[in-house]
C-alpha positions as CSV (number, residue, x, y, z in Angstrom):
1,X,-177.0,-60.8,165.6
2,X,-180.6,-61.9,166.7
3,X,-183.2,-62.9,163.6
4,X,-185.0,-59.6,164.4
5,X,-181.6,-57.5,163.7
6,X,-181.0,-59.5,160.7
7,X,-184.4,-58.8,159.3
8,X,-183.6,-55.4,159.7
9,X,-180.5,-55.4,157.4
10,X,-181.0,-53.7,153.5
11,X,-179.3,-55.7,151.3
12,X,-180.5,-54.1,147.8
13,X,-180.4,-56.0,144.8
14,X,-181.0,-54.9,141.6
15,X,-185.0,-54.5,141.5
16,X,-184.0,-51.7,144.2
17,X,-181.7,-50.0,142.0
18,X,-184.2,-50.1,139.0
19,X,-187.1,-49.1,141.0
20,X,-185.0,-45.8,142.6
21,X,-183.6,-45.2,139.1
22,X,-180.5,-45.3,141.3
23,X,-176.7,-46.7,139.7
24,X,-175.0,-49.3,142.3
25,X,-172.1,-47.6,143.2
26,X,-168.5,-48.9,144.2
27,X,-167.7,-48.4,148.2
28,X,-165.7,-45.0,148.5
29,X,-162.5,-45.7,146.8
30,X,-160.3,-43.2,149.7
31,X,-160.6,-46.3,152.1
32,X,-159.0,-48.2,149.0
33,X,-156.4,-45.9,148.6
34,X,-155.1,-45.1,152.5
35,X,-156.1,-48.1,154.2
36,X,-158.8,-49.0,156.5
37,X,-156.5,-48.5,159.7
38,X,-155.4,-45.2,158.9
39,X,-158.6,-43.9,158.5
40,X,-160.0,-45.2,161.9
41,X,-156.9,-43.6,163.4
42,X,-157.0,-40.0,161.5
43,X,-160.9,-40.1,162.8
44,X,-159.5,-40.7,166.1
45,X,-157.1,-37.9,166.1
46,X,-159.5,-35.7,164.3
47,X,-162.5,-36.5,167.3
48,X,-160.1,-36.2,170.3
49,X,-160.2,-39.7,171.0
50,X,-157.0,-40.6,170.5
51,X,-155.9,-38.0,172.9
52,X,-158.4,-39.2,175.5
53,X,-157.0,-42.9,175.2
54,X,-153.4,-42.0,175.1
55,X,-154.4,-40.3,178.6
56,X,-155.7,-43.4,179.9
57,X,-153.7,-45.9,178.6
58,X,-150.4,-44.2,177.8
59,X,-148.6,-46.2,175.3
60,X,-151.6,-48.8,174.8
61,X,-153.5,-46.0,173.3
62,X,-152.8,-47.3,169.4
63,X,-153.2,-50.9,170.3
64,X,-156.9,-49.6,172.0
65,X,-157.5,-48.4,168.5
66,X,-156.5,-50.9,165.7
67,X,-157.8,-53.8,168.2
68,X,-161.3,-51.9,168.0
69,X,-160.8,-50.9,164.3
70,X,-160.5,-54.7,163.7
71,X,-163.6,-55.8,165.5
72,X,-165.2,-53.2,163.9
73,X,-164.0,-54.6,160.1
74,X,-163.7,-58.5,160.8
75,X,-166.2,-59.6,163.2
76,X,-165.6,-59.2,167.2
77,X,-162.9,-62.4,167.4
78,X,-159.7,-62.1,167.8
79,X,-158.5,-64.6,165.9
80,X,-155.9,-63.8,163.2
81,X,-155.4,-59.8,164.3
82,X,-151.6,-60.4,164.0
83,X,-152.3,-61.3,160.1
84,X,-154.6,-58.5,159.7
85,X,-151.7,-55.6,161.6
86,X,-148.9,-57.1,159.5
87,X,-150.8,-56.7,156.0
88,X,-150.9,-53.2,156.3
């Protein structure tokens, strides 16, 4: 992420929530309670995209997905996926 991109990033702190008369809330508890990979593959299902994949890749559809859905929640390496897939 280049220094502009960064500078672009919100983080608020609590003068923000003062100032908004807003309460800092909690990140939406159903990722907590199904998991972060089933999510990512219901959305898939629930866009079409997992039947587009499947078409594609055939039996490499799923591993397509949780690879992505891992890069997209840890960073894009690589490193430690198998720890991450086994947790779940």
């Amino acid at each position: 992420m280049s220094t502009y991109e960064k500078s672009l990033v919100h983080i608020p702190n609590d003068n923000y929530f003062e100032l908004y008369h807003l309460e800092p809330s909690l990140p939406d508890v159903s990722v907590w309670d199904y998991g972060y990979s089933y999510l990512v593959i219901r959305v898939c299902r629930e866009t079409g995209l997992l039947a587009c994949i499947s078409r594609v890749f055939g039996a490499h559809a799923m591993d397509i997905i949780v690879m992505a859905a891992y890069v997209i929640r840890e960073g894009n390496a690589m490193d430690g996926i198998d720890d991450w897939q086994s947790d779940g």
